[in-house]
Residue, then its C-alpha position, 0 to 999 in steps of 0.5 A: x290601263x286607264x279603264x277597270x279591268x271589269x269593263x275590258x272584261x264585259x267588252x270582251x264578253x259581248x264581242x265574242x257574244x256577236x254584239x257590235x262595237x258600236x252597240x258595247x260603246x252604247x252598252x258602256x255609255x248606259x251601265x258604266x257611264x263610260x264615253x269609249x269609242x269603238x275603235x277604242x275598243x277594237x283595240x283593246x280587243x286585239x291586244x287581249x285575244x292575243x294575250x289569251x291566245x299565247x295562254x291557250x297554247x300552253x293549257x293542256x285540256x283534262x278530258x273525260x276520255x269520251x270524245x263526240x264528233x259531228x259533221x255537216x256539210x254548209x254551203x258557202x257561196x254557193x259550194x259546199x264544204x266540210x265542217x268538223x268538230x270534236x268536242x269531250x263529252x263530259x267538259x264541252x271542251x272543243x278538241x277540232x274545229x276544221x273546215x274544208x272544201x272537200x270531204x273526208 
């Protein structure tokens, strides 16, 4: 890659922080000195997350053996759905995400 992997790194993080990336080409400019575009950056974004995606698959989380579960019900588009998760209590590592239109 033509850019430090620590730039990559910290366009990732605010992109999964919900930043825009307009605003990461803005914050790139401002800190770094860097002139990336956005669709530059959109790029880079899609050939990591499934770089990190393929390594997920194969991590196999240690859990404490204490699970929480939470459920709520949100309304999308005017219905209601279902959404679960599981998450360990001691690591916050989240076990289920799932979502649906109707209950249990």
């Amino acid at each position: 890659m033509k850019y430090d992997p620590k730039v990559i790194t910290a366009t990732l993080d605010l992109y999964f922080k919900g930043v825009s990336l307009r605003k990461i080409s803005d914050h790139l400019k401002q800190f770094y000195d860097l002139n990336v575009n956005f669709t530059t950056l959109y790029h880079w974004i899609k050939k990591y997350v499934k770089v990190m995606s393929e390594y997920l698959r194969q991590l196999v989380p240690e859990t404490s053996g204490t699970l929480c579960a939470d459920e709520m019900q949100v309304k999308v588009g005017g219905e209601w759905r279902w959404l679960w998760d599981v998450m360990d209590k001691e690591t916050r590592f989240l076990l289920l995400h799932k979502y649906r239109k109707k209950g249990r």
